[in-house]
C-alpha positions, -999 to 999 in steps of 0.1 A, spaced: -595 543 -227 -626 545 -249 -625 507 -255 -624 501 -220 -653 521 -214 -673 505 -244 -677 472 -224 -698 487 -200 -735 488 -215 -756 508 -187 -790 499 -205 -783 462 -207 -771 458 -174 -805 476 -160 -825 449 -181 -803 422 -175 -807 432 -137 -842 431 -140 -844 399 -153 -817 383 -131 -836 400 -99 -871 380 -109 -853 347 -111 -838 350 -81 -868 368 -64 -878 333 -48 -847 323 -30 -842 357 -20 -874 362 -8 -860 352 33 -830 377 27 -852 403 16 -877 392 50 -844 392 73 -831 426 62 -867 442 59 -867 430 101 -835 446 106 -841 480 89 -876 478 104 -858 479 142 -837 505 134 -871 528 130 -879 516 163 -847 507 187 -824 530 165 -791 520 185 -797 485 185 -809 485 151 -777 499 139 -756 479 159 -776 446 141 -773 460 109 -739 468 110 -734 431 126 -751 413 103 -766 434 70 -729 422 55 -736 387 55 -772 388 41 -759 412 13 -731 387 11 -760 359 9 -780 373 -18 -752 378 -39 -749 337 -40 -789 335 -48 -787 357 -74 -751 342 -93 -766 305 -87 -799 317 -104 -785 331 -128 -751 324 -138 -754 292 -128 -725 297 -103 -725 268 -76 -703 267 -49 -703 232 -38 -673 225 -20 -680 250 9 -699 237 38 -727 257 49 -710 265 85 -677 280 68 -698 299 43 -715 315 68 -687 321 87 -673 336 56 -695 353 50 -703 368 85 -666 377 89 -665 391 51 -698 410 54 -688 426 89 -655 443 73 -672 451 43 -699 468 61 -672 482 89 -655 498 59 -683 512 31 -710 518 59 -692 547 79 -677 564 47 -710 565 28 -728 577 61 -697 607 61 -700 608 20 -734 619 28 -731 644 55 -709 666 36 -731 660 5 -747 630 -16 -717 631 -44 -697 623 -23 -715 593 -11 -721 584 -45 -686 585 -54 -673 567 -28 -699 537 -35 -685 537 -75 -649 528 -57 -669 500 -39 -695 490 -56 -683 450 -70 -668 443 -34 -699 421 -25 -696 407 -61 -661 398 -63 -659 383 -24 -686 358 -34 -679 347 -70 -640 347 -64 -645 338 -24 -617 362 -14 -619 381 18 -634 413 22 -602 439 19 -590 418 -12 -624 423 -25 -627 463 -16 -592 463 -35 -603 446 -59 -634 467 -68 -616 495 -68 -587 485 -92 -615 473 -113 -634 505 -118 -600 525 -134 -613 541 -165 -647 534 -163 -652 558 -131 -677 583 -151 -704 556 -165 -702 540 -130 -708 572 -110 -741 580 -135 -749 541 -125 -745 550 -89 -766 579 -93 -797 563 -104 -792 538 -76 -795 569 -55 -817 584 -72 -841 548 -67 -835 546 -27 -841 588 -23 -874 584 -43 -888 554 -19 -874 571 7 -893 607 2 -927 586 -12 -923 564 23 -908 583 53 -937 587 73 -944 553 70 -909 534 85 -920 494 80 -935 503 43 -901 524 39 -880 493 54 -897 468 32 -890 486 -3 -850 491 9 -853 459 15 -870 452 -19 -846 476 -40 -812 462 -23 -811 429 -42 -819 448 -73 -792 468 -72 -771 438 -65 -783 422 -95 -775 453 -117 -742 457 -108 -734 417 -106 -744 423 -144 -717 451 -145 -694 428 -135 -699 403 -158 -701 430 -187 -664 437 -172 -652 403 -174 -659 388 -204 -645 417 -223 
């Protein structure tokens, strides 16, 4: 148990996500755009906006997770053509978001912890359906499997995650579309800090 949980270096995956999110800040800049639109609507149309999200939110999470491994871990998926990646994708990212979405939104009626706990169990599923291009349930599996032994460091991990979108969202909330754009901003971070995770986890 304690060597398992010695591959996971919380520090160096922050500054390894840091670095990872700046090279990638270029190609991810229309992602960021596209999900700052969406969140944006749901200030506005609220049932529409969630229905879009929900729709299609997966697939641009999903979407930055390849800018950010071909930037940085040179990972290059070349024998996919673009209309069954995003089809892929799409179908991926909808099951994903069908599954983590609802019980994160229940995790954080009943409290945050919760929430936070239940993202720990799913945190890698974006990560794992792109670099290993299996489907979303395989994936969700996956992640969780993955995480066995190493729940604790990964729920502190998840906290400051938390901690980072309650902060914009209490400095922001009266102002939605400023509020919308640093989600948007902070998601691919986040992305890029636990992608580093997952590498930490699998070259041990």
């Amino acid at each position: 148990m304690t060597k398992k949980i010695e591959i996971l270096d919380l520090e160096s995956a922050l500054k390894q996500g840091v670095i990872n999110y700046k090279a990638s800040f270029k190609s991810l800049l229309p992602h960021i755009l596209l999900l700052w639109g969406i969140l944006a609507l749901i200030s506005y149309y609220k049932i529409a906006g969630i229905a879009v999200f929900m729709l299609f939110s997966g697939m641009i999470l999903l979407s930055m997770e390849n800018e950010i491994y071909s930037q940085s871990y040179n990972f290059r998926d070349a024998n996919t053509t673009v209309i069954k990646k995003f089809t892929d994708y799409f179908l991926s990212g909808f099951i994903i978001s069908l599954v983590v979405y609802p019980l994160m939104t229940i995790g954080y009626t009943i409290f945050v912890i919760p929430a936070v706990l239940i993202f720990t169990f799913i945190m890698f599923s974006w990560s794992i359906s792109v670099k290993k291009k299996i489907f979303a349930f395989d994936a969700i599996i996956e992640s969780f499997d993955i995480g066995k032994g190493l729940r604790f460091r990964l729920f502190m991990m998840s906290l400051i995650f938390f901690a980072l979108e309650l902060f914009i969202y209490n400095l922001f909330s009266d102002f939605p579309i400023i509020l919308s754009l640093f989600t948007a901003l902070s998601i691919p971070f986040i992305l890029s800090v636990v992608d580093e995770l997952h590498e930490q986890m699998e070259k041990k």
